[in-house]
C-alpha positions as CSV (number, residue, x, y, z in Angstrom):
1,X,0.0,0.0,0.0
2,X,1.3,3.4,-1.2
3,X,2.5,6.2,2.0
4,X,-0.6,9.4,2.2
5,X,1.5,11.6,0.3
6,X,1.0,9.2,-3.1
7,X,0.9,11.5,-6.3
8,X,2.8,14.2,-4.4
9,X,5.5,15.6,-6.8
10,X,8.7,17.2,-5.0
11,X,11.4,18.7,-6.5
12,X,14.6,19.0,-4.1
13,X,17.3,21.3,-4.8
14,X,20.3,18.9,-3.4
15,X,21.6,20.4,-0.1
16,X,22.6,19.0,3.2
17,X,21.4,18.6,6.5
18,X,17.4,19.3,6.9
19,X,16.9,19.7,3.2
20,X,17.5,15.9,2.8
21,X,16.2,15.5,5.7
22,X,12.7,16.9,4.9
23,X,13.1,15.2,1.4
24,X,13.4,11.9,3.2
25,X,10.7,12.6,5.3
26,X,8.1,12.7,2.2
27,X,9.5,10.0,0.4
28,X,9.2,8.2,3.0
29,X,5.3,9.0,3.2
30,X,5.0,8.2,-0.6
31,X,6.2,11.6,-2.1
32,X,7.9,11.4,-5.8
33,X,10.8,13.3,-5.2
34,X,13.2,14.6,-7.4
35,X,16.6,15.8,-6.5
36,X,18.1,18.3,-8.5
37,X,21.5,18.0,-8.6
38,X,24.7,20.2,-10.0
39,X,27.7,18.5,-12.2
40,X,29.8,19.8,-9.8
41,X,28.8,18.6,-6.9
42,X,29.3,14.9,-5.4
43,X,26.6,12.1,-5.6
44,X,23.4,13.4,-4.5
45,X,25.4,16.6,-2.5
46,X,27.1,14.5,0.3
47,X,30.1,11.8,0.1
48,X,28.0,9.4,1.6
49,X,27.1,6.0,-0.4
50,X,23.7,7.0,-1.9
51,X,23.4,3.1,-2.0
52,X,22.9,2.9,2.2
53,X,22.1,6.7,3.0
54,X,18.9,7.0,4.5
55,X,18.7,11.1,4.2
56,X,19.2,10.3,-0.2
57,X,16.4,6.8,-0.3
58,X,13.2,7.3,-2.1
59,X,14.6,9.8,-4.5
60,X,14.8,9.9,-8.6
61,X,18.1,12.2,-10.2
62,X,18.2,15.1,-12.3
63,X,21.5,16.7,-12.9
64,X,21.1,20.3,-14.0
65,X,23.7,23.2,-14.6
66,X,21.8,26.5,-13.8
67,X,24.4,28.4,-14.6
68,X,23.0,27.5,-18.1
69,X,20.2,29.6,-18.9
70,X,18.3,26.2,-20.4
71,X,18.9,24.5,-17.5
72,X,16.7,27.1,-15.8
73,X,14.4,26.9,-18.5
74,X,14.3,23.1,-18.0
75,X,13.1,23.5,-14.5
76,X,11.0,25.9,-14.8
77,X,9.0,23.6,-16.7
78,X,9.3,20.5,-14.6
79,X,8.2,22.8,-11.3
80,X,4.8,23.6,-13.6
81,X,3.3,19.7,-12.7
82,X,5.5,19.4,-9.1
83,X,4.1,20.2,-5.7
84,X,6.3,21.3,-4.0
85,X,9.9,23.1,-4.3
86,X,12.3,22.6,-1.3
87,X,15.1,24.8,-1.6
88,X,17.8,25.5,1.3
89,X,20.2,28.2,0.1
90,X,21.1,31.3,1.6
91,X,18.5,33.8,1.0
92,X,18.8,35.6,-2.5
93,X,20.2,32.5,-4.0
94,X,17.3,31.9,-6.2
95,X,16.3,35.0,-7.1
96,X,19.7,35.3,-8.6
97,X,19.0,31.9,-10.6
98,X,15.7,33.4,-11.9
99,X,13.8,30.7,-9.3
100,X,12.7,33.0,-7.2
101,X,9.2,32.5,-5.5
102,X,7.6,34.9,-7.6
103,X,8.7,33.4,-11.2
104,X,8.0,29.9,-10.0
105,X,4.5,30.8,-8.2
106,X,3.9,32.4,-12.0
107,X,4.3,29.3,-13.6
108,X,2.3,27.6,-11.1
109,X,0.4,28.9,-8.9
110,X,-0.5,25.7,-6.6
111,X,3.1,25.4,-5.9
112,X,4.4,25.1,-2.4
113,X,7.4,26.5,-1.7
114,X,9.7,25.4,0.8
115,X,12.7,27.5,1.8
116,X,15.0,26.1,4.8
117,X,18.0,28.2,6.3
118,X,19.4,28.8,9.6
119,X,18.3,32.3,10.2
120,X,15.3,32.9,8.2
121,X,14.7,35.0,5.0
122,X,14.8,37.9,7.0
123,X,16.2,39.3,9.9
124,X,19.7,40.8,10.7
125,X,21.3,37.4,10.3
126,X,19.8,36.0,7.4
127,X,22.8,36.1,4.9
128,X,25.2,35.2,7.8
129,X,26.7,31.4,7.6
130,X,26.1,29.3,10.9
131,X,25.7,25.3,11.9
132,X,23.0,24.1,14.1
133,X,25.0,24.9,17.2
134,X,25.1,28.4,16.3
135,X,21.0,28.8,15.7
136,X,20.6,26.9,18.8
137,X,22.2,29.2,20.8
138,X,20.2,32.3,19.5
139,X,16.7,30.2,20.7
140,X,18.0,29.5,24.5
141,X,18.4,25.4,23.4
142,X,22.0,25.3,24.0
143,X,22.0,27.1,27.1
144,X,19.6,24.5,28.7
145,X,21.9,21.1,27.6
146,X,24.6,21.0,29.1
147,X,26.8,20.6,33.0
148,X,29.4,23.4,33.1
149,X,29.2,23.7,30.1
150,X,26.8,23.7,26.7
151,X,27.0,20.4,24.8
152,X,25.6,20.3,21.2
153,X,23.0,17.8,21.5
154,X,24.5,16.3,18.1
155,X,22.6,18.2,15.1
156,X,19.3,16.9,16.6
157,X,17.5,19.8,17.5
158,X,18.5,22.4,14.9
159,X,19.0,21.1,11.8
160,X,16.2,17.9,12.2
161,X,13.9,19.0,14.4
162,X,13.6,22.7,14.1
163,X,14.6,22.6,10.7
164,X,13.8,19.1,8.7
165,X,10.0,18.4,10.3
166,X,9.3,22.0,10.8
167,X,9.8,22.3,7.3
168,X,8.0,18.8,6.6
169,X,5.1,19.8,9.0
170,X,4.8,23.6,7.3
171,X,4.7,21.4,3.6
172,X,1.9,19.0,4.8
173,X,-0.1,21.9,6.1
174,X,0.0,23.9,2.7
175,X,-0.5,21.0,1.0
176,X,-4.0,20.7,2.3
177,X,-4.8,24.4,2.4
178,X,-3.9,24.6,-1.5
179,X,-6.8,21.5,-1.7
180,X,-9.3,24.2,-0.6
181,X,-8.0,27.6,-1.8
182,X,-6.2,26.5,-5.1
183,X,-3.2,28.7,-4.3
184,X,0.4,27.6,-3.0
185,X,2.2,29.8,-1.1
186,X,6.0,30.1,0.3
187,X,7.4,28.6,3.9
188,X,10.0,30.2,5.0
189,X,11.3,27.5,7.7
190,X,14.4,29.2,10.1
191,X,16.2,26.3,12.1
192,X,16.6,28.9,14.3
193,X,12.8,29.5,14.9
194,X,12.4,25.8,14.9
195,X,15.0,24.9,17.8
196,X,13.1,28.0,19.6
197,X,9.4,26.5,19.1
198,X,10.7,22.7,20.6
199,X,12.0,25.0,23.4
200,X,8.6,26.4,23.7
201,X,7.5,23.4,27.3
202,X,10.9,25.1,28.9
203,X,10.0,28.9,28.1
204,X,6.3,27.9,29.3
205,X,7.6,26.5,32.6
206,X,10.4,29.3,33.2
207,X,7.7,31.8,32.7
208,X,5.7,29.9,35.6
209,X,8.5,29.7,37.9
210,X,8.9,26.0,37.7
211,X,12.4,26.3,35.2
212,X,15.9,27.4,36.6
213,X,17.7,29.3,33.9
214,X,20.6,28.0,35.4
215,X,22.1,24.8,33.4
216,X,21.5,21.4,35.0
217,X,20.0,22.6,37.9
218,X,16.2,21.0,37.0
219,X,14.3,18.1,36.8
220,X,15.0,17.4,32.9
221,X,18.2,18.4,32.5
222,X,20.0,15.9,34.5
223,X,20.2,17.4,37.5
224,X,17.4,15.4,39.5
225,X,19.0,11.7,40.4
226,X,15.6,10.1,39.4
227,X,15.8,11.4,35.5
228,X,19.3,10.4,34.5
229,X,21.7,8.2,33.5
230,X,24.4,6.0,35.2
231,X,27.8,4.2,34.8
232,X,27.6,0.3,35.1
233,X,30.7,-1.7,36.3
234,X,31.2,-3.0,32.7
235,X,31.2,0.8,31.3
236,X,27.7,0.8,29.7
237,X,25.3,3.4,30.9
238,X,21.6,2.8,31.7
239,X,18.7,5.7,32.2
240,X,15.8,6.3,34.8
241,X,12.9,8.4,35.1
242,X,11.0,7.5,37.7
243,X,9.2,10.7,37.5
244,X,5.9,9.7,38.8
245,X,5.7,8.9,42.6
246,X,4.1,4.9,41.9
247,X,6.5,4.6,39.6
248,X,9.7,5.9,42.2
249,X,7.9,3.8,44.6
250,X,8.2,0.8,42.6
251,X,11.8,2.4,41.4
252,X,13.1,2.1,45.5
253,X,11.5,-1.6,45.9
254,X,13.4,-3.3,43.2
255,X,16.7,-1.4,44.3
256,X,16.5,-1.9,47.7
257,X,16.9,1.4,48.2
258,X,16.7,3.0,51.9
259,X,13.2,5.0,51.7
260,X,13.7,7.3,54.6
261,X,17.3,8.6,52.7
262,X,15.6,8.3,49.1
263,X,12.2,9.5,50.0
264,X,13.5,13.4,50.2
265,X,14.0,13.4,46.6
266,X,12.4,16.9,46.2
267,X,14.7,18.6,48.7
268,X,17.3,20.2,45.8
269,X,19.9,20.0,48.9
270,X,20.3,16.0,48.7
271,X,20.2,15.7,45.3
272,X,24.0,15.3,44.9
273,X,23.8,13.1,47.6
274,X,21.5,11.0,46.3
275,X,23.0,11.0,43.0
276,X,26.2,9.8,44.7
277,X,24.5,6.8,46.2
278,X,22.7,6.1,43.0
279,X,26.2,6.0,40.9
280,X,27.7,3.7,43.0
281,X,24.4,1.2,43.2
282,X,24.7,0.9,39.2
283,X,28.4,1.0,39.4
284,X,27.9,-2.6,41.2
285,X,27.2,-4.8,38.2
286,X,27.1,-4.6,34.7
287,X,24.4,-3.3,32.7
288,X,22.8,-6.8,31.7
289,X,22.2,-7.2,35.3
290,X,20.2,-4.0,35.7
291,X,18.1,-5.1,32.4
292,X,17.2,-8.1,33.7
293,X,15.9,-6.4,37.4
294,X,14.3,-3.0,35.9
295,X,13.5,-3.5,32.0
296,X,10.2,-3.8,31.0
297,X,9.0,-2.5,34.5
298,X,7.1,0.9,35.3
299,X,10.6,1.8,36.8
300,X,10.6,3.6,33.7
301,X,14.2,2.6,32.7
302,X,16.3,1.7,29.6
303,X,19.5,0.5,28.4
304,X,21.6,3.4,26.8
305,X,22.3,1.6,23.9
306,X,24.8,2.6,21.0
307,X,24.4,3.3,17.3
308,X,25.0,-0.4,16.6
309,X,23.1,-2.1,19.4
310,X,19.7,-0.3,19.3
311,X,19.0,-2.5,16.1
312,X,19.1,-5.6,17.5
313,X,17.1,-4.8,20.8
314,X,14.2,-7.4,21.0
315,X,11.9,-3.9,21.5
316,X,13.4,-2.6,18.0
317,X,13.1,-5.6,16.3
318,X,9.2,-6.3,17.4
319,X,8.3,-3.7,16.2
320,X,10.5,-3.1,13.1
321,X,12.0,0.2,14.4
322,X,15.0,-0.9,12.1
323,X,15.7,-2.3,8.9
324,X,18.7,-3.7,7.1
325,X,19.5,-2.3,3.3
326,X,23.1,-3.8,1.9
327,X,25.1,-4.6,5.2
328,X,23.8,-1.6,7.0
329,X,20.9,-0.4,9.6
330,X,18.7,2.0,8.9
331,X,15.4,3.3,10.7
332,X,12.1,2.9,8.9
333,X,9.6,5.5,8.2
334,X,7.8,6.7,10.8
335,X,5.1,7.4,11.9
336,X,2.9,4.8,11.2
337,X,-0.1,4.5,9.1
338,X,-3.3,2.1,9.9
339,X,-4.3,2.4,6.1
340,X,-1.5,3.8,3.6
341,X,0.8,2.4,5.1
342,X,4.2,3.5,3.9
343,X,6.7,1.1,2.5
344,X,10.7,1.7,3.0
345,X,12.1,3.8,0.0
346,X,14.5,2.2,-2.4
347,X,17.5,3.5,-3.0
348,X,18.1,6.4,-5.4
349,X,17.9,6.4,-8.6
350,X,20.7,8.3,-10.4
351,X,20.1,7.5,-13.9
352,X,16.8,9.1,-14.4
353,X,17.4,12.2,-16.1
354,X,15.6,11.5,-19.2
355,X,12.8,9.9,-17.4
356,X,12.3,13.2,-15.3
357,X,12.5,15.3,-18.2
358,X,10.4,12.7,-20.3
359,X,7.6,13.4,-18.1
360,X,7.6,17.0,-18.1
361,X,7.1,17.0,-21.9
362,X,10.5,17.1,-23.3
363,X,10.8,15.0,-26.4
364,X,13.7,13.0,-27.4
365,X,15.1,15.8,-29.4
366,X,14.5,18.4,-26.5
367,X,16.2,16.2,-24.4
368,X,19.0,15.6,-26.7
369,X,19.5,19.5,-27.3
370,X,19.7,20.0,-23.8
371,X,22.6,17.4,-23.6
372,X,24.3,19.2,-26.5
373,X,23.6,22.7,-24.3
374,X,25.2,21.4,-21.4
375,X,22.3,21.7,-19.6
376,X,21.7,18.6,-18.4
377,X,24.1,16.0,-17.5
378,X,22.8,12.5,-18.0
């Protein structure tokens, strides 16, 4: 069964990062997407092998050089039947190609048009370069994750979250508008903006008092010694967050924990004190051992579990979190659909230039003429 987004068209101006990301995202639901591609540039814009890179699956190839006035042409005409557009270059970038918004909304007016960058389109930063660490930092993410000090949280909450499903989630809703009004219009999707929305629980609870601005000094952010993770004696970490007081109850049972010391968990004073205690309980046998007492309990606790062990946890494979594509792991679609349900993407297809422009209208000769221009590279 086909993914919702079935007889979506997407054209994807290679990129890095959330671009893909997003592009992944929709394939993944059943979008046809198209990745637009320079001759300069490596395999589908990164050096990974497009063969086992989940960010590049679901996706068909067009290489076009737009500093070839036909290749412009070219696309112009494909974006008439697409979509949706998702573009992530600095702001101005298109105009400058002649793909501007404007033109491309001309051509066709139900188009969605996806723009992702750090800052924004506007904004005293906009045309400034920056990484997910930098945008952030400007939201008040950083700040928050962290001991003494700030530690990227990878490129999780910037470039993917803020940026990649903002951008997905800002797509699907136009989508569905245009159903009613007829008319696309342009996202403009700021990973900066994004990393400040999923911030938006911690601005909520700062603003009621309940949210130190200090770092780890709260609940959430490792501080508490009933929401964190510990050392095992074989090195392996393991998490708790018995958060709830049945489920702490149930938390000092199994441990045999002493509940006059551990019941004062809300006095702030004993927390490192606690937390002490705690570090050397799980420092006492190996993380196995600790699986076998607390997993699967409303201890709420699991086993922190590298890149190339979650895989092959019984949990993960149940439910087919995973999947294997030539020697290597990837994770499948998500979320889940009772009805369309969506299917794992294939692999790219890089040899489906012709096909792309086929489909657009270009006859063999076109096609052929475009070759000769340089326009195409196929």
């Amino acid at each position: 069964m086909p993914g919702p987004l079935k007889g979506v068209k997407v054209i994807e101006m290679a990129g890095v990062g959330p671009g893909p990301f997003c592009a992944m995202m929709l394939a993944d639901a059943g979008a046809d997407v198209i990745t637009i591609g320079r001759p300069d540039a490596k395999t589908l814009g990164n050096r990974r092998n497009p063969a086992t890179d989940a960010l590049a699956r679901g996706r068909r190839h067009l290489t076009l050089d737009l500093k070839v006035p036909e290749a412009i042409t070219a696309l112009l005409k494909i974006l008439e039947s697409a979509h949706v557009l998702i573009e992530g270059y600095r702001p101005g970038v298109m105009e400058r190609l002649g793909l501007g918004p404007n033109i491309c909304l001309e051509r066709n007016p139900r188009l969605v048009y996806g723009r992702m960058t750090g800052w924004g389109q506007t904004g005293p930063l906009a045309h400034a370069a920056g990484h997910d660490i930098n945008y952030i930092a400007l939201a008040g993410a950083l700040h928050a994750i962290g001991d003494a000090q700030p530690v990227p949280p990878l490129n999780l909450v910037g470039d993917f979250g803020g940026g990649a499903m903002m951008l997905a989630f800002g797509i699907s809703s136009a989508l569905y508008e245009s159903q009613r009004s007829g008319q696309g219009q342009v996202i403009d999707a700021a990973m900066s903006d994004g990393a400040a929305m999923l911030m938006a629980p911690f601005y909520a609870m700062f603003a009621s008092g309940s949210w130190n601005d200090a770092r780890q000094s709260n609940t959430l952010d490792g501080a508490a010694p009933y929401y964190c993770s510990y050392r095992c004696s074989d090195g392996k970490f393991i998490s708790i967050a018995p958060l709830e007081p049945q489920f702490y109850e149930l938390f000092l049972k199994l441990m045999k924990l002493d509940s006059a010391m551990f019941g004062q968990r809300e006095d702030r004073t004993k927390w490192n004190l606690l937390k002490n205690e705690l570090a050397a309980r799980f420092a006492s046998r190996g993380r196995d051992e600790w699986c076998a007492l607390l997993e699967a309990t409303d201890v709420c606790f699991a086993p922190v579990l590298s890149l190339s062990e979650a895989p092959l946890h019984p949990h993960n494979q149940a439910r087919g979190t995973f999947t294997e594509v030539a020697g290597t792991w990837q994770p499948c679609p998500v979320p889940r659909f009772s009805r369309t349900i969506s299917d794992l993407p294939p692999a790219p297809r890089i040899d489906t230039g012709a096909e792309v422009l086929a489909e657009a209208g270009f006859s063999p000769l076109d096609i052929q003429a475009l070759r000769e221009l340089g326009a195409v590279n196929f």
